[in-house]
N, C-alpha and C positions, 0 to 999 in steps of 0.2 A: 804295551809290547816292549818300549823298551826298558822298563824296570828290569822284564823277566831275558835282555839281553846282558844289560848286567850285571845278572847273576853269573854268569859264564867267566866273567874276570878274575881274576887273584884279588885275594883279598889285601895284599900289599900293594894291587894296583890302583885299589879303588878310593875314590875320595872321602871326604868327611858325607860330603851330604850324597854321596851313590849308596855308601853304607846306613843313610837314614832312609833312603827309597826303598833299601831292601829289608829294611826292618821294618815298617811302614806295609810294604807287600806283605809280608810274612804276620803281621798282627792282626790284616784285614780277611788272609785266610784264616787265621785261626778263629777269631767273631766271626766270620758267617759262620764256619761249621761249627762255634758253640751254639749261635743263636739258633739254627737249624736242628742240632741237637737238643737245644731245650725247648723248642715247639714239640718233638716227639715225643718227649718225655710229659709236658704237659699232657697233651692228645691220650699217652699210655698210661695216666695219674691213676685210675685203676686198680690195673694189673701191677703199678711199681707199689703204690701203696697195700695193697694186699701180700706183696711179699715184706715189704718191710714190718708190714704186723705181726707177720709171722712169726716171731720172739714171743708178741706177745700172748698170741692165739696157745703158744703152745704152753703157755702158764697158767693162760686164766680163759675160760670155756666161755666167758662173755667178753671176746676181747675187744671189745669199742673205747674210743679215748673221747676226753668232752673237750668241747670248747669254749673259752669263759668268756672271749668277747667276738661281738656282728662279722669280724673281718678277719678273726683268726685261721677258719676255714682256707679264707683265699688264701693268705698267707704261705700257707702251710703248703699249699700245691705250688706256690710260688716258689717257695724255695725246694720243693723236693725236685719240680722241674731246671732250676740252677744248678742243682746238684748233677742233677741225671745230665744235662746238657755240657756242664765241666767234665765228669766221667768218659760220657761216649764219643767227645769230641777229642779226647786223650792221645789217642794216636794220630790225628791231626798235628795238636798244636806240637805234641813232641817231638815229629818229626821237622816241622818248619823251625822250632826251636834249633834241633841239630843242625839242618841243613843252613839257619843262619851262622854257629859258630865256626861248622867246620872248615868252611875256608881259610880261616884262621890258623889251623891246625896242619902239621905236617902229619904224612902219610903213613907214617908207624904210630903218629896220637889217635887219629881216626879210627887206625885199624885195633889201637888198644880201648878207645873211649866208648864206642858202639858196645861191647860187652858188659858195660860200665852203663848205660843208658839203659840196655835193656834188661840187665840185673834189675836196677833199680825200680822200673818198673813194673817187672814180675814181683818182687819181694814187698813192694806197697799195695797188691793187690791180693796178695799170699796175708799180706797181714790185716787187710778189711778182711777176708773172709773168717779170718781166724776171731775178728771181732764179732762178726755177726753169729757165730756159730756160738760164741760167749757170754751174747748179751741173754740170753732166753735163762742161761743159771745164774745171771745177775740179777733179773728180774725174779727167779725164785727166790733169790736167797733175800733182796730188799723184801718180800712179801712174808716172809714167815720173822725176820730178826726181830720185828713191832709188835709179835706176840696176836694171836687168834682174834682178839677183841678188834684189831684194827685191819679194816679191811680196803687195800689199797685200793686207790681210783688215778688212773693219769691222765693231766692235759694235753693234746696233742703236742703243743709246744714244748711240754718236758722233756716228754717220750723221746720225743724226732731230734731232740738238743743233744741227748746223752748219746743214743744211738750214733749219730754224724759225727761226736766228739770222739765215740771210740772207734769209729772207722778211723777218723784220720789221723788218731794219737796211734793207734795199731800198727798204719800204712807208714808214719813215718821213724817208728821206733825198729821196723823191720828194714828201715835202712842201713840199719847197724852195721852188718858184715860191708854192705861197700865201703862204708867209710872207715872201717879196719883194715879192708883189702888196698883199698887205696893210698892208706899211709905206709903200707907194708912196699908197696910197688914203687913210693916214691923216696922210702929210707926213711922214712919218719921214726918208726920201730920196727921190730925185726921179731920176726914168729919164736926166736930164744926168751926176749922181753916178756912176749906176752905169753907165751908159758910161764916166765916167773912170778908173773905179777896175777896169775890164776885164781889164788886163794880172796885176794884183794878185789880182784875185778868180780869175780860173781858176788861177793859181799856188795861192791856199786850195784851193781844190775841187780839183785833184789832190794837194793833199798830205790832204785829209780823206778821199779815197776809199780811197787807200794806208791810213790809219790805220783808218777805221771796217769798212773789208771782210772780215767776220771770216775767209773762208777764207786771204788775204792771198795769193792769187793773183793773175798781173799781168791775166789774162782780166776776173775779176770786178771786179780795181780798174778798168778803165776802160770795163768794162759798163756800172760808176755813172759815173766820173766824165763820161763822153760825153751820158748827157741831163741829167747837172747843169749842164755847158756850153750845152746846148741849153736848158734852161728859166729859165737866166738870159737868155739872149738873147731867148726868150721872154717873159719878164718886163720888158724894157724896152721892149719893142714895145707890150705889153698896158697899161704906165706913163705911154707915151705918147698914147695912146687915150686913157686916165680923166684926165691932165693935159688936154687939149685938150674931153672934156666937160664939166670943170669950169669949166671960158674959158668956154664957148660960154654953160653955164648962170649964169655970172655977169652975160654983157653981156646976159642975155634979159630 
């Protein structure tokens, strides 16, 4: 009871070891509701691994994956239940996350950082889907480029490596725009820059989609790199908005 009394205090108020209590609180909610979350996930291993097969169902009409050794099985629900328990416990820990920083923070950061939070994670969940939606023409195009004679077989553990790789390389390559919008809000560059620097920066973002795309398919590479071009251009639109209220609220 009194951890959660204080929480109520300023963060200027509070000591070295008040702010380990509440860090401490805040870590202990976030473990149960992972741990709780990846029991559910276990309990639903199923119905989550039937959708995750789903890429593969839709390429190959016998879609089963083998397993090479006695404990890979468990494994394998091991960690899609860690998976599934980090995920669905997401709005959890993000919130105990914010709710420990923002004491910190004055009340125009708060009220600018919250859109900032939740950008970010709508656009890393914008970008796992756009993976999964990718990997089923990743998985064509690996199965024909080896030529007829070879006819592919995958280990669970492959399968579920590459899949998880390209969710979270997706989720966090789609962070892109905050961290443009962000430098843009703080003066770092300024939406003129990055108009001029147009021709050069889509040159970077297709040579980083080629490199970061772990299947290194040409599908997946320009899955990403087409709304990283879009959320730069997005980004200078969005640049020139917060430049032009900054006018506005200076002459006021």
């Amino acid at each position: 009871m009194a951890v959660f009394q204080k929480r109520s205090k300023s963060s200027d108020t509070m000591t070295l070891f008040e702010h380990l209590a509440e860090l401490r609180s805040r870590l202990i909610v976030s473990m149960i509701a992972f741990v709780i979350c990846a029991t559910v996930a276990f309990a639903l291993y199923q119905p989550i691994l039937s959708f995750l097969l789903h890429p593969l169902c839709h390429v190959q009409k016998n879609c089963q994956l083998i397993a090479l050794g006695p404990i890979d099985m468990l494994s394998i629900r091991v960690k899609i239940a860690g998976y599934g328990g980090i995920i669905l416990s997401c709005p959890v820990w993000s919130y105990e996350i914010w709710r420990f920083v923002t004491p910190g923070l004055t009340k125009k950061e708060r009220r600018i950082g919250l859109p900032f939070v939740v950008s970010a994670f709508l656009l890393f969940g914008l970008g796992a889907v756009v993976a999964y939606l990718t990997y089923p023409h990743a998985l064509q195009f690996f199965s024909v480029v080896g030529g007829s004679a070879i006819k592919p077989t995958y280990t669970a553990n492959n399968y579920f490596n590459l899949l998880l790789a390209l969710l979270v390389i997706f989720g966090l390559t789609f962070e892109f725009p905050v961290v443009l919008v962000g430098l843009e809000f703080a003066g770092v560059v300024t939406p003129k820059q990055l108009s001029n620097w147009r021709k050069y920066s889509v040159l970077g973002l297709l040579t980083a989609s080629a490199v970061f795309t772990p299947s290194s398919d040409p599908f997946s590479m320009f899955a990403m790199f087409i709304p990283l071009w879009i959320f730069y251009e997005a980004s200078i639109i969005i640049g020139r908005i917060i430049t032009r209220k900054k006018v506005q609220a200076l002459n006021e």
